[in-house]
KOLTORPA-948268 format. One record per residue (C-alpha): residue number from 1; x negated, y, z. Coordinates in steps of 0.05 Angstrom, whole numbers, plus 5000, padded with zeros to 4 digits. Example, Ala and Ser with C-alpha at 12.3 -4.5 7.8 and 13.67 -1.06 7.14 Angstrom:
! residues 2
(1 (4754 4910 5156))
(2 (4727 4979 5143))
***
This chain:
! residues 615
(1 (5242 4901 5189))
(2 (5298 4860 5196))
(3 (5322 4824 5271))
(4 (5286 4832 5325))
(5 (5262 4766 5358))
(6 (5288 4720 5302))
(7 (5222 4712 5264))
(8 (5188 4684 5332))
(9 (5254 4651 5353))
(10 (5251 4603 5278))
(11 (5169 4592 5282))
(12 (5187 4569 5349))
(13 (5238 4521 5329))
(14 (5215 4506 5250))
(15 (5233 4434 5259))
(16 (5313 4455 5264))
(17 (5311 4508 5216))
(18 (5250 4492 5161))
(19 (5246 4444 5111))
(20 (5178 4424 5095))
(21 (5157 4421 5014))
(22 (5097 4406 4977))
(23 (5103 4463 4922))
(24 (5062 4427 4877))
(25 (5105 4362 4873))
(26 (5167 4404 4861))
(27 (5136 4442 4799))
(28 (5095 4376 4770))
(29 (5157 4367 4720))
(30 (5197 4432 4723))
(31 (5165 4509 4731))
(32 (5182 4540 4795))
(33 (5185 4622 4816))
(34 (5164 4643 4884))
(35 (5200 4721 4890))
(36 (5147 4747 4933))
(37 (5145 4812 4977))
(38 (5092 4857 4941))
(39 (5067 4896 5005))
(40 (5071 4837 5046))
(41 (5039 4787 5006))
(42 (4982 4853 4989))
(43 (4981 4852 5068))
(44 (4968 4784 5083))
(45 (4917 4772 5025))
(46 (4877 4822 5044))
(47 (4877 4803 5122))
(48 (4847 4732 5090))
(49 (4797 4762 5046))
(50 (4763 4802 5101))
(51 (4761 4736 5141))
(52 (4731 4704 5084))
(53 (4686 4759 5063))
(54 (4660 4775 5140))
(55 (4647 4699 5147))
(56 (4604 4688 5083))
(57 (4563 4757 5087))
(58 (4563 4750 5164))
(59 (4583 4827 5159))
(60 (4644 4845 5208))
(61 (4635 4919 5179))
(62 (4664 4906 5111))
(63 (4731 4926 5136))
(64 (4715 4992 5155))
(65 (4670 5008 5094))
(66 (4726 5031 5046))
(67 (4743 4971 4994))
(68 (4707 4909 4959))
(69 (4757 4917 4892))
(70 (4715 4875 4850))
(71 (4717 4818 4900))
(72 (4794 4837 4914))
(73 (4801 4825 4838))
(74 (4766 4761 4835))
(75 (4800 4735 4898))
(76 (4868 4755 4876))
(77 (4860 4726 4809))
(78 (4833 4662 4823))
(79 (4890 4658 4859))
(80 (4946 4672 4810))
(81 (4913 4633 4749))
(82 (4906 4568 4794))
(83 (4985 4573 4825))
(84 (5003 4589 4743))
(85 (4961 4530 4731))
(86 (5004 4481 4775))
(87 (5065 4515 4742))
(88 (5078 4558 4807))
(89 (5093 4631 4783))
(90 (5092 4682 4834))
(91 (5145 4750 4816))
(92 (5129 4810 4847))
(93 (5185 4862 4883))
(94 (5156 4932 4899))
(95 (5192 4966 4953))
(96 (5213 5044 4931))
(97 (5176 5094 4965))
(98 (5201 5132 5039))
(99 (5241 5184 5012))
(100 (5271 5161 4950))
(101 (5340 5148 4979))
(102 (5360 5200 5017))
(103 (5413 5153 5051))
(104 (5348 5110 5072))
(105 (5308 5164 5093))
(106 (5371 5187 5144))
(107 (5373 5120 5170))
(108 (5292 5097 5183))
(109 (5256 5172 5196))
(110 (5256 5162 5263))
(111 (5225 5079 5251))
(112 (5168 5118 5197))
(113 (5145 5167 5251))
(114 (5137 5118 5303))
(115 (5104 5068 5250))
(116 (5064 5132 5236))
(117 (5038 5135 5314))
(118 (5015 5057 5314))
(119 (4972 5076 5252))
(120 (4944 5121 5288))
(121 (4923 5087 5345))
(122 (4891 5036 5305))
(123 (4855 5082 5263))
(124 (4833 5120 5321))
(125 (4805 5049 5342))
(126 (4762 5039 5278))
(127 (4740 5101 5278))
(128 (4710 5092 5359))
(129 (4669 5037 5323))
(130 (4640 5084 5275))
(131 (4619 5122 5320))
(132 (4594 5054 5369))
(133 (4642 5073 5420))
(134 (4670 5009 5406))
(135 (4646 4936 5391))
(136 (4676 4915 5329))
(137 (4694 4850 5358))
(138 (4748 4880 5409))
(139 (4787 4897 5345))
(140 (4847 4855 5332))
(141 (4843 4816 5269))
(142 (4895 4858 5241))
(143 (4863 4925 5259))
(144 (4846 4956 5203))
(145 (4873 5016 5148))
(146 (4886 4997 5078))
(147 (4833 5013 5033))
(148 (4856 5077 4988))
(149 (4867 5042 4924))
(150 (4896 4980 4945))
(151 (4952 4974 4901))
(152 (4916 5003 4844))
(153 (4868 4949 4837))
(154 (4921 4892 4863))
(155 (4968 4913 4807))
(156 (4913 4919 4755))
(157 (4896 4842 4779))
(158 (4966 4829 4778))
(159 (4983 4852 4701))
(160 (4920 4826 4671))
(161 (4952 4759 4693))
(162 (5009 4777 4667))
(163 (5048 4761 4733))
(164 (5126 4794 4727))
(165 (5128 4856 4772))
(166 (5185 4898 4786))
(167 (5192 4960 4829))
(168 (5241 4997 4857))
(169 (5254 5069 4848))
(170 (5294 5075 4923))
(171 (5299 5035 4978))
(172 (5273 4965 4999))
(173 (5262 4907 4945))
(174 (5300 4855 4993))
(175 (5365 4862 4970))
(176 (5341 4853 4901))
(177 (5305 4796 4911))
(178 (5349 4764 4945))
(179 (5403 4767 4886))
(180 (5354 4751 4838))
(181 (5339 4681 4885))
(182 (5407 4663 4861))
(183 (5408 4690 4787))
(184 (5339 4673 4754))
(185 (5345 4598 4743))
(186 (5272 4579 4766))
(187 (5275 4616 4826))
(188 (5251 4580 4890))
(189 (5243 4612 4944))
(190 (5229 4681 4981))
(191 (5148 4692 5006))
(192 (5163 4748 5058))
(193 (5154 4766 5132))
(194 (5214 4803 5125))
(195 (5278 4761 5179))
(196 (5328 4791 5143))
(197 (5319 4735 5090))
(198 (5345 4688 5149))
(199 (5409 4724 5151))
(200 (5421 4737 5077))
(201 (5467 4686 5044))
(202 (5448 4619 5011))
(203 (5376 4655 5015))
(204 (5299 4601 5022))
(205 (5257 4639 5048))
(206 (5177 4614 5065))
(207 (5143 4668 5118))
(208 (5065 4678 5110))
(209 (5067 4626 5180))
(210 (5089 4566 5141))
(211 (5063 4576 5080))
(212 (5002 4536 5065))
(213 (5005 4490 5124))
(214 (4957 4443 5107))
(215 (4908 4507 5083))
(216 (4896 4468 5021))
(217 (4889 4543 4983))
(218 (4825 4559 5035))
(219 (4853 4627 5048))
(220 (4819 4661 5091))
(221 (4759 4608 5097))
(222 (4683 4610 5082))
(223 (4693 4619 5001))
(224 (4692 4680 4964))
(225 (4751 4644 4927))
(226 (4816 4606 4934))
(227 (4811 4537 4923))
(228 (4869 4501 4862))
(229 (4904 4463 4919))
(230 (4928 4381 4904))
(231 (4985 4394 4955))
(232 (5018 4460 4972))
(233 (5059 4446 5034))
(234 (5102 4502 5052))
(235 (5165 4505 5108))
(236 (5226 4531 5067))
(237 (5276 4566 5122))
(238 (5347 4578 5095))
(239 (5403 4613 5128))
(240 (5450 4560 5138))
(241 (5402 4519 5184))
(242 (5394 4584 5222))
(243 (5454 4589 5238))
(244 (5463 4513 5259))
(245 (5407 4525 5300))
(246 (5441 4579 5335))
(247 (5499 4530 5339))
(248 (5544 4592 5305))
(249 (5600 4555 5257))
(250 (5596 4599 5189))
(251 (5556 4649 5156))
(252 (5588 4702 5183))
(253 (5578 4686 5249))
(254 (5508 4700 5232))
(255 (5514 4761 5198))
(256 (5553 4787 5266))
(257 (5490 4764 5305))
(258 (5451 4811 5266))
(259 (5498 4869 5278))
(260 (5497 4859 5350))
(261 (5420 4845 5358))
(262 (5415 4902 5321))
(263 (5394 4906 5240))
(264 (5355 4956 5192))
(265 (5432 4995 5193))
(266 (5461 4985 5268))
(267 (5398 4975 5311))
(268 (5394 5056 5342))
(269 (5475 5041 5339))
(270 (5477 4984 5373))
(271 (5414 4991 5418))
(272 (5441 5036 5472))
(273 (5505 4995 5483))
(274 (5465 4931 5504))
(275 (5469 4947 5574))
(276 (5544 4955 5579))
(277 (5555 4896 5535))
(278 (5518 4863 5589))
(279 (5472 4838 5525))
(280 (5398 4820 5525))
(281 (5382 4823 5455))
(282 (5314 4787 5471))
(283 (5358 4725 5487))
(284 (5382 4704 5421))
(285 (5420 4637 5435))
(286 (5454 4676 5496))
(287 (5482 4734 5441))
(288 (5506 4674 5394))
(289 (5544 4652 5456))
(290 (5564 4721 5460))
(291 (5588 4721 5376))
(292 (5619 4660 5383))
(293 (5673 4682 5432))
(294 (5680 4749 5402))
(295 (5665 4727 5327))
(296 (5671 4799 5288))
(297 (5643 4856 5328))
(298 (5709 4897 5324))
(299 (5744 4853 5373))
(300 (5699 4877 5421))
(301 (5746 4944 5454))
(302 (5670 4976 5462))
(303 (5646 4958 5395))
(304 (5722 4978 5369))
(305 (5717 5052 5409))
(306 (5647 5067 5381))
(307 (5663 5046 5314))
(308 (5726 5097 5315))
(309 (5689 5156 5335))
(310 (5628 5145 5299))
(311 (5632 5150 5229))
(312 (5560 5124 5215))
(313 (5567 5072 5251))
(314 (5624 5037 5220))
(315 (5589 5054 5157))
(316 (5525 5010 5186))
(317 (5571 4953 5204))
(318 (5603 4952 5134))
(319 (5533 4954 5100))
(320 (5511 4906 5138))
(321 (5568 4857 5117))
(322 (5562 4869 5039))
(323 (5480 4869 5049))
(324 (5481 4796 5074))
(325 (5535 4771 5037))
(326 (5499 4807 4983))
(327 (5566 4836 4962))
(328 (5543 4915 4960))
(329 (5568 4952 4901))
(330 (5513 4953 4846))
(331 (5499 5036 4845))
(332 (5437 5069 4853))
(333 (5411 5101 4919))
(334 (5369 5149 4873))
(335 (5391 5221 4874))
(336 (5403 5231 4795))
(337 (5391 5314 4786))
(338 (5389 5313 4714))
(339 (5347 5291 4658))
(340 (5289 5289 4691))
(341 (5306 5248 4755))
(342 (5332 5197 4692))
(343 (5272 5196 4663))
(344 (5232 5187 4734))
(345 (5275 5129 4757))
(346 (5275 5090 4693))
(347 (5191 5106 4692))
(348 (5190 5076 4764))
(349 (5230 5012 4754))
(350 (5184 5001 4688))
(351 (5118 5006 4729))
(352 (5094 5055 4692))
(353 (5092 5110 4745))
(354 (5076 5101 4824))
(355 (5147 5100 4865))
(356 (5119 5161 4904))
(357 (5136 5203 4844))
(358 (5222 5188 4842))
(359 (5204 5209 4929))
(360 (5180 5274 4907))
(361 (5236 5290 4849))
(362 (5273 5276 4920))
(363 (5235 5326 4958))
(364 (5207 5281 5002))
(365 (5134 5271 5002))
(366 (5094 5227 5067))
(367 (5021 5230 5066))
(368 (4979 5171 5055))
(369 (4934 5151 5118))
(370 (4861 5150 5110))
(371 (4810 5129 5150))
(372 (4771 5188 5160))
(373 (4745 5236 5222))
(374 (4807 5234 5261))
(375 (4778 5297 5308))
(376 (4831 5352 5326))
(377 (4807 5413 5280))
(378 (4775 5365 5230))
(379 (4797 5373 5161))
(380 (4848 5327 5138))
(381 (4842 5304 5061))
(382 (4919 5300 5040))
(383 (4925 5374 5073))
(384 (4859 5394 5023))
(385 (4896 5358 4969))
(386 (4955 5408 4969))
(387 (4938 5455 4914))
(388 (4927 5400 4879))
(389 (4998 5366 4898))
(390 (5027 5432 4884))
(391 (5013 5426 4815))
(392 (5039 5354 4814))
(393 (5106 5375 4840))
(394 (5111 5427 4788))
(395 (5104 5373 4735))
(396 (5159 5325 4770))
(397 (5205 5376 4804))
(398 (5271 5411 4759))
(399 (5258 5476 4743))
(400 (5306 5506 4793))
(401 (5266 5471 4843))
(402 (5200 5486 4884))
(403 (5193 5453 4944))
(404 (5179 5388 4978))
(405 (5176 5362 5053))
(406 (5119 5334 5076))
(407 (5101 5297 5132))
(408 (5037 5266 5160))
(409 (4977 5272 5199))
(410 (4941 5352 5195))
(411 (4881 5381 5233))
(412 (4919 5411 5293))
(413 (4982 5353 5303))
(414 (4990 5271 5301))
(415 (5054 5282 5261))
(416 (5073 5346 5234))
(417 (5128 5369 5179))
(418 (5109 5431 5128))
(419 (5145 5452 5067))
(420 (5107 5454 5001))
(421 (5115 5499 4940))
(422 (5096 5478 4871))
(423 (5050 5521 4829))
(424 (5091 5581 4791))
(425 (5065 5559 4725))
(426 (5122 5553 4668))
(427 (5064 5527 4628))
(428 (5055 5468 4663))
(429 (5104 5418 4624))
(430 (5151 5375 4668))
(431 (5144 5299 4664))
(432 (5187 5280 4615))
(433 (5165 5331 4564))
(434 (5094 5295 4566))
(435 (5091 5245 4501))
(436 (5056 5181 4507))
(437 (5028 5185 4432))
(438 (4984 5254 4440))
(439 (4935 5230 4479))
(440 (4882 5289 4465))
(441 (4939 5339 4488))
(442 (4940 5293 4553))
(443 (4874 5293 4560))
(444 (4867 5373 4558))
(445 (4922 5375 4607))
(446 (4891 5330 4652))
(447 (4828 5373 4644))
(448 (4866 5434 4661))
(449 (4901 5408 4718))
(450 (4837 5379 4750))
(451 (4797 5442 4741))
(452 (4849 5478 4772))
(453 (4800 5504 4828))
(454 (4746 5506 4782))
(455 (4759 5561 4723))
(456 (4693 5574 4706))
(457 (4673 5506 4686))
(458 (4633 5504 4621))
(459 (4643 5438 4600))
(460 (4701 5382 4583))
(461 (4670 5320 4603))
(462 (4712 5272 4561))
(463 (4688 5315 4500))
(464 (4615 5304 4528))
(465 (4616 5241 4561))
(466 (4675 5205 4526))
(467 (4738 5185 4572))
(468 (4714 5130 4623))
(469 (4651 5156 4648))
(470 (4684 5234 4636))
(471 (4739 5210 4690))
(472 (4685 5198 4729))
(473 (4651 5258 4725))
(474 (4712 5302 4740))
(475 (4721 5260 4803))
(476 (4661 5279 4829))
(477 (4661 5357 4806))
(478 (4736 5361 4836))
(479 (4700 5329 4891))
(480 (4641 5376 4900))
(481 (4694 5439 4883))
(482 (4729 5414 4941))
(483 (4676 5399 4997))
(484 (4630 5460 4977))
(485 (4628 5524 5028))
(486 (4702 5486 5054))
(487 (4717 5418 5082))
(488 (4668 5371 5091))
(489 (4615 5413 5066))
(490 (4582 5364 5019))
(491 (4506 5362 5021))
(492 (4464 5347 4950))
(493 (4440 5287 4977))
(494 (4511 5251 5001))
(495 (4535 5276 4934))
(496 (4486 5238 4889))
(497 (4493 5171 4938))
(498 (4575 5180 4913))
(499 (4544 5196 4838))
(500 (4496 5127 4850))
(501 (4566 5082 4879))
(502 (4605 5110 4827))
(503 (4558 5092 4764))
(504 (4523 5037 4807))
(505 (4576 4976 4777))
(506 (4525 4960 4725))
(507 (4467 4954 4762))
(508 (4447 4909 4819))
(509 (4529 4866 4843))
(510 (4566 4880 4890))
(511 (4542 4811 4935))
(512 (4478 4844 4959))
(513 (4507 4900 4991))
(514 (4561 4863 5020))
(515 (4504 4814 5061))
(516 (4486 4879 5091))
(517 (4510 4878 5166))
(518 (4506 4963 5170))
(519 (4552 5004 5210))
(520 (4575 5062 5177))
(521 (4583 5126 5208))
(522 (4647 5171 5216))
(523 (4619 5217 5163))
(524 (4608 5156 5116))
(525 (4670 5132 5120))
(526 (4699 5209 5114))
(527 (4662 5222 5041))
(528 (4670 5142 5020))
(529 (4754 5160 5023))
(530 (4764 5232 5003))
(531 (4738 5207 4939))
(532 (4770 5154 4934))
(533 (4839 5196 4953))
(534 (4816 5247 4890))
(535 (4810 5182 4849))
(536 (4884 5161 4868))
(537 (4913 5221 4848))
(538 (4875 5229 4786))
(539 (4889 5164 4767))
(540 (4952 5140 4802))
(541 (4988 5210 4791))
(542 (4962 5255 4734))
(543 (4935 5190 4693))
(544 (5011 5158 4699))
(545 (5049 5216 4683))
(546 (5002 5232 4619))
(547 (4996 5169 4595))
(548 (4923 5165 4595))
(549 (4909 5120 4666))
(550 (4887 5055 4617))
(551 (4829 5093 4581))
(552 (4798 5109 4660))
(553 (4756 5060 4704))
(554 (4791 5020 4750))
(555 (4769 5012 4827))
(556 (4737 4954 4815))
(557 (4686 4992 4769))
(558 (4675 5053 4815))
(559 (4676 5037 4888))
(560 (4652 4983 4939))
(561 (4646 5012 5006))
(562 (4576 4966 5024))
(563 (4544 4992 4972))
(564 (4566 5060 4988))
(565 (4551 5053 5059))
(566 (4479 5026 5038))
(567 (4460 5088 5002))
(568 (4497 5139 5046))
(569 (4460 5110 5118))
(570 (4395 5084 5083))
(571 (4395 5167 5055))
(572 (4420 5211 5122))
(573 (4367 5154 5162))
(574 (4305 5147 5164))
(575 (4304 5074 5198))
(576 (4376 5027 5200))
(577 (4372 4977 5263))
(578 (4402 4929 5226))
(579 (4358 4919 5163))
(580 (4292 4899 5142))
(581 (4240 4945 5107))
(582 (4242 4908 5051))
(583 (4321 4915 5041))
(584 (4308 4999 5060))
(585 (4259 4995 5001))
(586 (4306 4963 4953))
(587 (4368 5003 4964))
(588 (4326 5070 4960))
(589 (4295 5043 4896))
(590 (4359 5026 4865))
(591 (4391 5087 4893))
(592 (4337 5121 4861))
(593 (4344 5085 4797))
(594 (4417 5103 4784))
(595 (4407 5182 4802))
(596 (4353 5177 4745))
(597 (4389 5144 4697))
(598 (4444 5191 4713))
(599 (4406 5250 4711))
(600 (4429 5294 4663))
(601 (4501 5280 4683))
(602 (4483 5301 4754))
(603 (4470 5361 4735))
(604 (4523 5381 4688))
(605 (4572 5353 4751))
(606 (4537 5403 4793))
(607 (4528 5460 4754))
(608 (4541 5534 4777))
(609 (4553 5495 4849))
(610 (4494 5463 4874))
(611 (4420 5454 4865))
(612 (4393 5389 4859))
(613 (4312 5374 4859))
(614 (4316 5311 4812))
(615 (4247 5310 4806))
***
């Protein structure tokens, strides 16, 4: 994201191009906006909370477990109230989902699949720990795969503190922040790690580097929470120091540099010609040298030539102008089909529906990466989750539509493509046809949809169980549908540890099983996310588009991967190395405890699938 080498290059040389600020002092008399980079800032929290988390528990493993929501929540919120609380507002800018513009999709493919193969390296790296090839303390700190529902729980944290959110239905947020840095009157500065902010006009931009200096917040220190700072000191970068330090005269001078080095629109333009420019892009005070002789890149009889016979990439150098001037003509990079693709789009930008939805009324769907068992031939859970994604696209396709791309990771390739066909079910009502005010008619469609492997099911478990605890229970029967005589082959007793996790949020907190130091095991790790992916689709997909998502659990109330972990290994294992007796005892006990209590709903889960022996 951004220009290569110009992030390091301003760190390097803050004192020319930052100004340093105490945020608190500047919003003691007048409120202030930070316009921050949702997946960034989601990014960089999380990186601190683990540090935090694996300090206080002394457990290294929580990473790999699968999620700590409720102390995600906590964290997060403390966090929020105390910034409101100094009259420091932080405005969130969610990025559309890779797909949603087809234009963007032409222009970064080839960047997603080889983001896709560093993913996979690192999850291949966790998952060598799992299985104790590996000592969790070779891992770089940020090696690690985002836990499944993430942004679930960091929005739900985000709107019950009533924080300002706004997403995208196509393409990146950063133009859009950056014009609302100028045009909402409070507006400070930019929180990003993205260097295009250095480029973009009048733009004050703070990276994660220089924010908190003094680390009066305690991010990422021995405390479960953030600490209300007296001083905030932050390094403000704006684009006209840049470009003094660069000793370039104007702002466009600037913007040329970042055609040359190569941007998010020239850089697999501009790349190849280095070498006969005689250009070493690493050198960024040589190419300013290089600018200022030439000033605008056509003048260059190279530059000039490829621009004439390539179409493309005249278009690139003319985006790039109007990006960072932030001149680009206000239209929308969203395919409009119809009605439907309205309806999507305006859903999106309200928040109301995940952006992944306006990428698949594009066609264009890229599977989520899990940590799971990455072994060639092992099942793969967003390639089991495609009858169920079939049904999905039926419900946010046209009707003279039925297929979607999809890329990702499957059993037998690192990166494969495969086309996708919705179900052929005119009963199934598209998206916009779905009205918010019938909630029971949602809530039978949801039932229908979820049981869609599952027609002999005998019983509706909102009508039994009521709607939270009945979105759990179809979880875990989608779950067991899934995984029985297929897939993972789910045993009884790694299904009623995920029954004991899943109802286990009223019983003993989450801090106990977090203190526990235990390695999970490939498998754990496996179960712990395929239910967490059903969860994300049942809540994050069908819940959205039926209007029924606030009457289910959130993560926080479901999942936390230690105490998951602690019943899974203290179940399969007769001994773990790296507890006591007494802590085996307890866990079984309270294990035990839950599946009791639970009992009867066990076994309506399970029925017509598996025996239990409850007694």
């Amino acid at each position: 994201m951004g220009i290569r080498g110009l992030m390091g290059l301003c760190l390097e040389r803050q004192a020319w191009c930052a100004d340093n600020v105490d945020l608190v002092s500047v919003a003691r008399n007048n409120p202030i906006e930070l316009l921050i980079d949702f997946y960034s800032f989601e990014h960089f929290l999380l990186k601190k909370l683990w540090q935090s988390l694996a300090t206080v528990y002394k457990n290294p493993y929580l990473k790999l477990c699968g999620g700590e929501y409720a102390a995600l929540d906590a964290y997060v919120t403390k966090l929020i109230k105390d910034m409101q609380s100094l009259n420091i507002h932080l405005v969130f800018y969610i990025d559309g989902a890779k797909g949603s513009s087809t234009l963007q999709t032409q222009q970064k493919l080839e960047t997603w699949k080889s983001r896709h193969l560093q993913d996979l390296h690192r999850l291949s790296d966790l998952i060598s720990v799992c299985h104790g090839q590996k000592d969790i303390n070779q891992l770089k700190p940020d090696d690690s795969v985002r836990p499944v529902l993430l942004e679930i729980q960091f929005l739900k944290s985000l709107q019950e503190c009533q924080c300002e959110v706004f997403q995208c239905a196509a393409g990146e947020a950063d133009y859009r922040i950056a014009r609302d840095l100028i045009s909402r009157p409070k507006a400070f500065a930019v929180v990003s790690n993205d260097s295009d902010f250095c480029i973009m006009k009048d733009a004050r931009f703070i990276p994660y580097e220089l924010f908190d200096k003094g680390g009066n917040l305690g991010l990422g220190t021995p405390s479960l929470l953030t600490h209300r700072p007296q001083c905030l000191s932050v390094g403000v970068i704006n684009s006209h120091k840049v470009a003094e330090m660069l000793q370039l005269p104007t702002h466009q001078h600037l913007i040329e540099l970042s055609i040359v080095v190569g941007n998010d629109f020239t850089g697999h333009y501009m790349r190849p010609l280095h070498r006969n420019l005689h250009i070493d892009s690493r050198k960024l005070d040589s190419v300013a040298q290089w600018v200022l002789h030439t000033y605008m890149v056509e003048n260059n009889p190279l530059i000039s030539s490829e621009m004439q016979h390539c179409p493309g990439f005249r278009e690139a150098v003319h985006m790039s102008r109007h990006f960072y001037e932030l001149t680009m003509p206000v239209s929308s990079e969203v395919t409009i089909k119809g009605p439907l693709s309205h309806f999507i789009k305006v859903a999106v930008e309200q928040g109301r529906i995940p952006a992944n939805v306006m990428a698949i009324n594009n066609n264009f769907y890229w599977h989520r990466m899990i940590m799971e068992d990455n072994t060639p031939g092992h099942p793969c859970v967003e390639e089991a989750l495609i009858p169920l994604r079939s049904i999905i696209y039926r419900i946010v396709l046209p009707r003279n539509e039925n297929q979607v791309t999809e890329w990702g990771r499957t059993q037998g390739n690192q990166i494969d493509t495969v086309s996708v066909y919705s179900v052929a079910d005119r009963y199934i009502l598209t998206a916009d046809f779905i009205q918010p005010q019938k909630i029971f008619q949602n809530l039978k469609f949801f039932h229908r949809v979820i049981t869609h492997m599952d027609r002999d099911i005998q019983n509706n478990f909102f009508e039994r169980y009521g709607k939270k605890t009945g979105f759990v229970c179809y979880i875990l029967r989608y779950m067991l549908v899934l995984n029985t005589g297929s897939n993972l082959h789910i045993r009884p007793g790694e299904f009623l540890s995920l029954l004991a996790t899943a109802f286990g949020y009223a019983y003993k907190k989450d801090d106990f099983y977090m203190s526990l130091a235990i390695r999970p095991s490939v498998r754990c790790v496996t179960l712990g996310n395929w239910f967490q992916d059903v969860y994300r689709y049942a809540y994050s997909y069908l819940g959205t588009l039926m209007y029924i998502c606030h009457e289910f659990p959130g993560p926080r109330e479901i999942f936390s991967g230690s105490r998951w972990t602690a019943y899974f290994m203290c179940h399969i294992q007769h001994s773990v190395s790296q507890l006591s007796q007494d802590n085996l005892r307890e866990i079984r006990q309270e294990r035990y405890h839950i599946i009791n209590d639970k009992k009867h709903i066990a076994q309506c889960i399970t029925e017509g699938i598996m025996e239990l022996n409850l007694r």
